[in-house]
N, C-alpha and C positions, 0 to 999 in steps of 0.2 A: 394784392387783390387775388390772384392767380393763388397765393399760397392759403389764403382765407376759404373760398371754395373748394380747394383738395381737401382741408382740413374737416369743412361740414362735410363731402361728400363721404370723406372716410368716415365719420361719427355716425352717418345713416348707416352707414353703411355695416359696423357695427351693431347698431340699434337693431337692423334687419334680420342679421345673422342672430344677434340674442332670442328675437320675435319668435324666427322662425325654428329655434330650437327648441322654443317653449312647447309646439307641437310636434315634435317629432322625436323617432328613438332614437338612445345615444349611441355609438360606435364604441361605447367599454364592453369587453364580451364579459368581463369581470360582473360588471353591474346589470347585462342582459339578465345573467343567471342569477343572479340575485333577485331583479325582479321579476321573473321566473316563476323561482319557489315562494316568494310572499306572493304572488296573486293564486296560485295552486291552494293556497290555504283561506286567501280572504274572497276570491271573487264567487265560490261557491256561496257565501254568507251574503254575497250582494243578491245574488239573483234569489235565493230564501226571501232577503227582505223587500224585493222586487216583487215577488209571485203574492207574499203573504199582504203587502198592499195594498196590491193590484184587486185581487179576491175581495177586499173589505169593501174598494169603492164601488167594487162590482156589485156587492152584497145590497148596498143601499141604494142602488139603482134600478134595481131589479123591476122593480113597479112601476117603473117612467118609461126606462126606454129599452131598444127592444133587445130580443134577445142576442140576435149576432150580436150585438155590441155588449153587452153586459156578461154572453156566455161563451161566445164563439172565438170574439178576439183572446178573452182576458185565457182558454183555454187555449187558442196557438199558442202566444205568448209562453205559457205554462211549459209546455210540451218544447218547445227552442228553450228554456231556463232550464230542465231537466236534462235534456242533452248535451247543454254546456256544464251545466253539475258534474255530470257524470265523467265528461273528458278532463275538466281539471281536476276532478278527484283522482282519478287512475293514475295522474301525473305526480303527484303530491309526495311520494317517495321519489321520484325517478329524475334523472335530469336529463333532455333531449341532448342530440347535437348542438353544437351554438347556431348555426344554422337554419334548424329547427325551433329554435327557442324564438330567433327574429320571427322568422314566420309567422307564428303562433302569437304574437305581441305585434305585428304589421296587424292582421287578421282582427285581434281585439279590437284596435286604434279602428278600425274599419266598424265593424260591429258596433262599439260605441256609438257610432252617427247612427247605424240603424234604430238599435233600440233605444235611441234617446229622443230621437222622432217617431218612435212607434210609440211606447209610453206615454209620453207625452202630446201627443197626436191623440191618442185610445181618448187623455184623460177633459182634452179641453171639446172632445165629440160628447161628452156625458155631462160635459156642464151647462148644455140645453135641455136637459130636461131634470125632472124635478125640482125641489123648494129652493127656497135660500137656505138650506142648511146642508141642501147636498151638492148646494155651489159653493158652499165652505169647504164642505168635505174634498171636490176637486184640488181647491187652493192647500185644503190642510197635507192631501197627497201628494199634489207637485213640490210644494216644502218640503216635504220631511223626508219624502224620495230622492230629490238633489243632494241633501245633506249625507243622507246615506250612504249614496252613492261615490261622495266626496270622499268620505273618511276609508272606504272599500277598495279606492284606486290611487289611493293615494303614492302609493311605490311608482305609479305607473301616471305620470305627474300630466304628459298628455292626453291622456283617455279623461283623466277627471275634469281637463280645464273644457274638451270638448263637449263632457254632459254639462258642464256648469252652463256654456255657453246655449248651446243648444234647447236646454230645457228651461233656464232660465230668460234665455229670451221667447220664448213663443208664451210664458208664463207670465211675465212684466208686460208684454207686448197685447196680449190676450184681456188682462185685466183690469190691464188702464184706459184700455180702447174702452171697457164696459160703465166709464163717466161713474161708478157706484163708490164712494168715499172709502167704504172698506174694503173692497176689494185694493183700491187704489194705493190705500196704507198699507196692506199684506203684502204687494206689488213692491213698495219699497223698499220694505222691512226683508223682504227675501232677499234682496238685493242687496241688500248693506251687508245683511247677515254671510251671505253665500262669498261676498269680495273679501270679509275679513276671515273665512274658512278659507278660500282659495291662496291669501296670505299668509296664514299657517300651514298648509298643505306644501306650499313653498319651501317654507324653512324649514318644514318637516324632511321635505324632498333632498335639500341642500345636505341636511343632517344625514339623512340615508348614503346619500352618494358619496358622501365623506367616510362615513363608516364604512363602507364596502370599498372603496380605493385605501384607505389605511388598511384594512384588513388585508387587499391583495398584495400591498407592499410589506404588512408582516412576512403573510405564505410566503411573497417572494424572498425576503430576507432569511426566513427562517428554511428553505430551500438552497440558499445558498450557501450559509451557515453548513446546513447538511454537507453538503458540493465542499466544500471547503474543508471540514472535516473528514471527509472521506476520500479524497483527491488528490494525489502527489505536486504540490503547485510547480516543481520543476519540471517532469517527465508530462503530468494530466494521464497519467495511471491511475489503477485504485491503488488507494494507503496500505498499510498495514492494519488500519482498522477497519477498512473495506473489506479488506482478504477475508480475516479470524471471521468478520459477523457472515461472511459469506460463506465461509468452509462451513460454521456450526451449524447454520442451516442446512446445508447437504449435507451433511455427516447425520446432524437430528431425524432428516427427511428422509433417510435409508438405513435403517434399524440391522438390516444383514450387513451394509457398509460393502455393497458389491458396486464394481464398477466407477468405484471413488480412488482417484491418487492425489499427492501433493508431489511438487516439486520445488527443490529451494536451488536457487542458481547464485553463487557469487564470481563477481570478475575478478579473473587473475591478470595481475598486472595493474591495473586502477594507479590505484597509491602511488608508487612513481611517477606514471602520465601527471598526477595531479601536484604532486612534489614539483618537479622539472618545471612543467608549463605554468600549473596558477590554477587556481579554483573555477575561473571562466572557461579555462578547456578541458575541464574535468566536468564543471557541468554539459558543455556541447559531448562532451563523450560519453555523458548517463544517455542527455538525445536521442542520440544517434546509437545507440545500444538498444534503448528503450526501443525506437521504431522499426530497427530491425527485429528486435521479437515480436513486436506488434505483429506483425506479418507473417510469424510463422505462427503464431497462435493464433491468428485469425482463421488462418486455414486448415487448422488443425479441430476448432471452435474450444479453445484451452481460452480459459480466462489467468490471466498476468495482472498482478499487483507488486507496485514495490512497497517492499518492506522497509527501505533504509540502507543511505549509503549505498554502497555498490551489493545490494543484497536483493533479488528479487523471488517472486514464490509466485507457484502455478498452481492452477487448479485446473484435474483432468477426469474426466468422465469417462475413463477407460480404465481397466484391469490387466488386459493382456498385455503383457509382459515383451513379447515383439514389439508390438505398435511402442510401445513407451519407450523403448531405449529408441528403436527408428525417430523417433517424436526430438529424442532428446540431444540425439549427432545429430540430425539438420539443426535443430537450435543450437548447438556449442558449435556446427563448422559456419554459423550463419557470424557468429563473431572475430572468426578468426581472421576475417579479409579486412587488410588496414584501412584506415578512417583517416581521412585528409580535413584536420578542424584547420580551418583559413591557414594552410601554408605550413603547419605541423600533419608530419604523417606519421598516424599512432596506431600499432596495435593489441589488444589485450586479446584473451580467451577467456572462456565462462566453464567452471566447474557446478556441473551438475548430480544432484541427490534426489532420488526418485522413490516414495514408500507407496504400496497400496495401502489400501484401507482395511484389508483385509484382515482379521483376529486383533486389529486395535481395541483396544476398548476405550478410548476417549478422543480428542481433537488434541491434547497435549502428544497422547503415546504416538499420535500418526505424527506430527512433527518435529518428534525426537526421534524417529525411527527416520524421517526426510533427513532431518539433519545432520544425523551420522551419517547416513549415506553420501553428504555431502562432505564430511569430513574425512572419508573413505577419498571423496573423489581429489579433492585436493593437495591429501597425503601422497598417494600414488598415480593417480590417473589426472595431472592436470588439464584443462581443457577436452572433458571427456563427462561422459555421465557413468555415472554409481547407481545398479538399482538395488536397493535395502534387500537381503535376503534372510535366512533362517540363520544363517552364519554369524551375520550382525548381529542377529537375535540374541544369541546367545553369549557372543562380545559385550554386550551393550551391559546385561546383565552380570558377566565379568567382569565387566571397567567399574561397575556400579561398585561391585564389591571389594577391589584393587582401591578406588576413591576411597570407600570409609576404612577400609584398611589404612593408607597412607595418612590420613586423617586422624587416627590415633595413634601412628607409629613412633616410638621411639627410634629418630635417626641415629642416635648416638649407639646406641646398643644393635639394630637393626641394617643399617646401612654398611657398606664396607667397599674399598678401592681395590680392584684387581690393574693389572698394567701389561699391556703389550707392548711387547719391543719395537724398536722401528729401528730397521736395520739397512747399513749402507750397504750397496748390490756389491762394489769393486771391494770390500775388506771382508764383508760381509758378517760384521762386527753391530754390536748396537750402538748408537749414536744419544738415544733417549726411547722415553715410553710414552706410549696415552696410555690415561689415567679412566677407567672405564665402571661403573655402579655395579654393585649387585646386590639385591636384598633378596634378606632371608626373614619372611614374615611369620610372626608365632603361629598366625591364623590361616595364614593363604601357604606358606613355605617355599619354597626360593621360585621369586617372579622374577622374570625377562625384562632388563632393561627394554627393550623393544615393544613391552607391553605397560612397565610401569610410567616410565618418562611423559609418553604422550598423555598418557592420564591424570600423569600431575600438569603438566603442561593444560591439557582442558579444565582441569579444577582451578589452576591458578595458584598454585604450591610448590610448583617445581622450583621458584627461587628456594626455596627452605632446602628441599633436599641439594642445591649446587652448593650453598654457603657451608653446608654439612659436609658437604665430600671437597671441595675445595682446601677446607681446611687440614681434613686429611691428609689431601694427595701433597700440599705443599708441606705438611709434618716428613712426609716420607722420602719427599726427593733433598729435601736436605741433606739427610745422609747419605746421598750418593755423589759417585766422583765428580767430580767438577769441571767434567765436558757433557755429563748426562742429560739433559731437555727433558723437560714432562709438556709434556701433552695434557689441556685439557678441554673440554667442551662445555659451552656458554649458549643458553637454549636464548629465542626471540622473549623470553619475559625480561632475563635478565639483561638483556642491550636494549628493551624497551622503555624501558623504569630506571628515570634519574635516582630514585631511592634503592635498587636492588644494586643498580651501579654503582652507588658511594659503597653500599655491606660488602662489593664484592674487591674493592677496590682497597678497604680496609682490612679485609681479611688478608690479600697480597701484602698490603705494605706491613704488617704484623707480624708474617709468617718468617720474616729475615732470609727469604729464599731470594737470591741472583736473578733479578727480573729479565735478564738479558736470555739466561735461559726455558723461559716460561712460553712457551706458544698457544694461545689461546683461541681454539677453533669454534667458528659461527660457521651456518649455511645459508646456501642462496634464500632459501623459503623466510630466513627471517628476515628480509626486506620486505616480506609481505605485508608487515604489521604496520611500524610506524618505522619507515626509511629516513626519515629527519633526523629521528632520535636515534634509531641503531648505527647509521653513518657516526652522529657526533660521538655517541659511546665510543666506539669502534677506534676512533681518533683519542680518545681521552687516556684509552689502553696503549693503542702504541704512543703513545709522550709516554706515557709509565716507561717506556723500555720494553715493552712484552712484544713474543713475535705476533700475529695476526693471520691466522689460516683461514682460507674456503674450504670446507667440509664438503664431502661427495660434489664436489664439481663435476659440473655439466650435467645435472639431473635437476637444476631450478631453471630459474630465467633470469632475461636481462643478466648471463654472465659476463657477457664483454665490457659492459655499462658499468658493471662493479669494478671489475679487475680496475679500470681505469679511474675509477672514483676513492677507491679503498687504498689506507695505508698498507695495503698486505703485502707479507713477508712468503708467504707459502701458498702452494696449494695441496692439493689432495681429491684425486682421482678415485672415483667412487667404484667398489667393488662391481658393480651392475656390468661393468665394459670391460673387466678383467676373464672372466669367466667362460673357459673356451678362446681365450683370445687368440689361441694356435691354430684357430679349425675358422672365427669367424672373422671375415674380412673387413665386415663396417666397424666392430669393436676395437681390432688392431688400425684401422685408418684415424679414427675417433682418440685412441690414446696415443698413435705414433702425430696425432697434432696440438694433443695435452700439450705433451712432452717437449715439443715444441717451443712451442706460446710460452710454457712456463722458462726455457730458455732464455726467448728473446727478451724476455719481458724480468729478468733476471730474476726470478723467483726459486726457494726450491723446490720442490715435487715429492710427494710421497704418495706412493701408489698401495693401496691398500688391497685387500682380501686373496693373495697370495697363496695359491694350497698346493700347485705341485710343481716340478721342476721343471717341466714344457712352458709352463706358465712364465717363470723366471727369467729360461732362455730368450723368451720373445721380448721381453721388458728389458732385457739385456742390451739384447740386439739394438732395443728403440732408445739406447740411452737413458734409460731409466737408473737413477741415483738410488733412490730412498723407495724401500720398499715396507709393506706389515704385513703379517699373514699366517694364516695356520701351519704353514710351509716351514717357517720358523719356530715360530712358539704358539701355543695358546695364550690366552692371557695369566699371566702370575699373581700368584698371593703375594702381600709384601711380605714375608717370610722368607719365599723363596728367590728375593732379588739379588738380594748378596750374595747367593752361591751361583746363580745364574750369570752375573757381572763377574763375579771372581772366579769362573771356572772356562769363563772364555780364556781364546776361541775354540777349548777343545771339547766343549757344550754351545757353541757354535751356531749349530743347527738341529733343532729339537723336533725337525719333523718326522723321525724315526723313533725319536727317546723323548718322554713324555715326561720321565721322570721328575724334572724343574716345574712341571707345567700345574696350573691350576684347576685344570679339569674343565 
């Protein structure tokens, strides 16, 4: 019984809340606005067919009854229809606050009660005078004026059910009290007529409010669609396609292009962390990257977008050239403080590339001019910012034409293998050589390894020229004695690429050279790329037999993480900490603990860029085995090997007598 009674009282309870929604406004601000703008358009045409009428039954009254009532009222009325004309006209482009819009539609709902008892009121004080034909005329205006009104408010579903009721009842109420047969059937017939308008006014209403809720939920979808497309769903940075449509419009929006920069920032170090850990701490470590630039570009008001992978790019509204490097150390030293992801503690750095905007001529030249800058910073300055300058300028333009050079080059006829000796300190006798490029272009004429390498290297061709000289250099160490070691170097394309590894791997087992004496040098920097693959290469080599050197150690990162991970046989101590190492204390502390390491750790050691004999003594002194260097030889033509080899040791040391040397 108890459950019978909750159940009706819920049901009324329902009922009432339906009731009572019938007359009032919705709480969708979607659908306020919406009806809104349809009554801005249609409520002006109500009060027109309101005035115009009004005026008609006035017109035919005029000779009954008096004037207030036939000129006086039917003119207020006039004069409040005009003024409400006029305010929702002005509105009719515009869209208030939502705020404003209730108001404005509370207000209406209010108004409706007035002038649905003032009209209506005006119309049943004029049906006392004159004929029976101008007490039609009443009934045929309160008709036709309900209906009217009906189909004018219809968006606005309780203002119309208010004039229905309103007007129609003092209308049915008014003309059935008058016992007159036809009014009494008009009386009905309004009635019927007006319930089954109010019925479709309904489902009209229903239809309305459907289409403006489907419509807000397209906007909305189509809004986050947007959000979606524009949005890094890892970081909730902008995309890369946020950046570009961002930059084009300030790039578009300042035709002199003053006071515009880009910046592109890649992390150093990433790849490992994400190698090592997993994808999960490699995404926590975009994060927490991401947030901490958040923060320095907030306060800077630099807008950050990533681009992809460990790749981000700035956009900055400054030109000077202080501010911007300032700008760019506090963002590369805001990365360098370690990251504690749950229980690993990990740190990277950020290489930074900074162009202005200044003589670009498009949004491509300004991100090739960032880019390089950032390929400047990476090269030499990791964890550091590069700002593009006039120097790059005309680099950029030189690599351009080094690329289409190299691109049509005959390696075979153009390419050729110089060798420097590597010489032991205690005999001081050669032990073997690296095997070192030089080309001599019909077009450009003899380029700089130092210039041509990295530019095949960014073209993506330097495998072509290693299989080219590789082939050489192991043509040429064949005929030498059979303690001699070649030296060669294996750039990150080719320990990154299972298919460069097989060509290069096929060219060694072809060449019939003694694999046992082949040392095959890689650098720290090439772990940058893909560390999975350059590790398994790196392994695939030493099973060959070949030795396995560090190139310029201690000038990349994570060197202890390698030594410990890597089949290596060697190192090789990078000329940068040789130089002056008689006069500079942190360079001789830095190599007297190479020297060291590579001890404990039973490796040998070749200390490279060697130019004078103070230089020697110290590397002497620090145990140093294996040395290379100008001190000894330049690098040799193969020409001159065999008489270099066969005239030791009393050509020995060629750092007086050039005459062996290659120039």
């Amino acid at each position: 019984m108890v459950d019978v009674e909750q159940a009706s009282t819920s049901g009324f309870r329902r009922l009432a809340s339906q009731f009572f929604r019938l007359w009032s406004l919705t709480d969708n601000p979607d659908l306020l606005r919406a009806q809104h703008r349809a009554f801005s358009r249609q409520v002006p045409l109500m009060y027109v067919i309101l005035m115009t009428n009004t005026w008609a039954l006035a017109t035919t009254h005029v000779d009954y009854a008096p004037v207030w009532l036939t000129m006086g009222i039917p003119g207020l009325m006039t004069v409040v229809s005009v003024l409400r004309i006029a305010m929702w006209w002005r509105q009719r482009h515009g869209e208030p606050a939502p705020n404003r819009i209730r108001a404005e539609l509370l207000r209406t709902l209010r108004l409706a009660v007035v002038i649905s008892l003032v009209f209506a009121g005006w119309a049943l004080a004029l049906s006392g005078y004159g004929t029976a034909y101008t007490k039609a005329h009443v009934a045929f205006y309160m008709a036709i004026t309900v209906i009217s009104c009906i189909f004018c408010l219809m968006h606005l579903r309780a203002a119309a059910l208010i004039v229905a009721v309103i007007v129609n009842g003092l209308f049915v109420g008014f003309f059935i009290s008058s016992g007159e047969a036809t009014f009494v059937a008009s009386a009905v017939n309004v009635v019927l007529v007006s319930f089954a308008m109010l019925v479709i006014l309904n489902i009209n209403y229903n239809h309305f409010t459907h289409m403006v809720e489907a419509r807000a939920e397209a906007v909305s979808l189509s809004d986050e669609n947007f959000r979606l497309a524009n949005i890094d769903s890892l970081t909730d940075l902008p995309n890369r396609r946020a950046f570009f449509a961002r930059l084009e419009k300030a790039y578009g929006a300042n035709t002199e292009s003053q006071g515009l920069a880009v910046g592109i920032l890649d992390l150093d170090g990433f790849k490992p962390v994400n190698d090592a850990y997993g994808h999960g701490i490699g995404d926590r470590l975009l994060k927490e990257v991401s947030r901490r630039m958040e923060a320095v570009c907030a306060a800077h008001g630099v807008h950050l977008a990533r681009l992809g992978g460990d790749e981000f790019a700035f956009l900055l509204t400054s030109a000077d050239e202080a501010k911007l490097l300032a700008w760019g150390r506090e963002l590369c030293g805001s990365l360098t403080r370690a990251i504690d992801l749950v229980g690993a503690m990990v740190q990277v750095s950020g290489s930074l590339g900074i162009a202005r905007a200044f003589s670009t001529s498009s949004v491509d030249d300004l991100m090739q001019r960032a880019d390089y800058a950032l390929y400047q910073a990476k090269r030499g300055h990791r964890g550091s910012v590069v700002m593009f300058s006039e120097s790059h300028h005309d680099a950029i333009r030189r690599h351009a034409m080094i690329e289409q050079a190299l691109r049509s080059a005959d390696f075979e006829a153009e390419l050729k293998v110089v060798y420097q000796p590597i010489i032991e300190v205690r005999t001081e006798a050669p032990i073997g050589f690296e095997a070192l490029a030089r080309w001599n272009s019909p077009v450009l004429g003899a380029v700089s390894p130092g210039e041509f390498i990295p530019v095949a290297e960014r073209a993506g061709i330097v495998s072509r020229l290693t299989c080219d000289l590789l082939q050489k250099a192991l043509a040429e160490a064949r005929t030498w004695p059979g303690h001699m070691r070649l030296a060669f170097n294996l750039s990150a394309q080719d320990l990154g690429s299972p298919e460069n590894l097989l060509k290069i791997i096929a060219i060694i087992g072809q060449s019939g050279f003694d694999l046992r004496r082949l040392d095959l040098e890689i650098t720290e920097t090439a772990f940058a790329f893909d560390p999975a693959q350059v590790q398994k290469s790196v392994g695939q080599l030493r099973d060959l037999g070949c030795g396995i050197s560090i190139d310029d150690f201690g000038t990349g990162y994570s060197s202890l993480s390698r030594l410990h991970s890597l089949p290596l046989t060697k190192l090789k101590i990078d000329r940068s900490f040789i130089a002056r190492i008689e006069q500079d204390t942190v360079s001789y502390n830095i190599v007297k603990s190479l020297v060291a390491l590579s001890r404990d750790m039973k490796l040998d050691c070749v200390i490279e860029g060697v130019e004078t004999s103070a230089e020697l003594d110290v590397l002497r002194q620090l145990g140093g085995a294996l040395v290379q260097g100008y001190y000894y030889s330049k690098p040799l033509e193969a020409a001159f090997l065999q008489a270099y080899i066969g005239g030791y040791p009393s050509a020995s040391k060629l750092g007086g007598d050039h005459r062996l040397a290659a120039g």
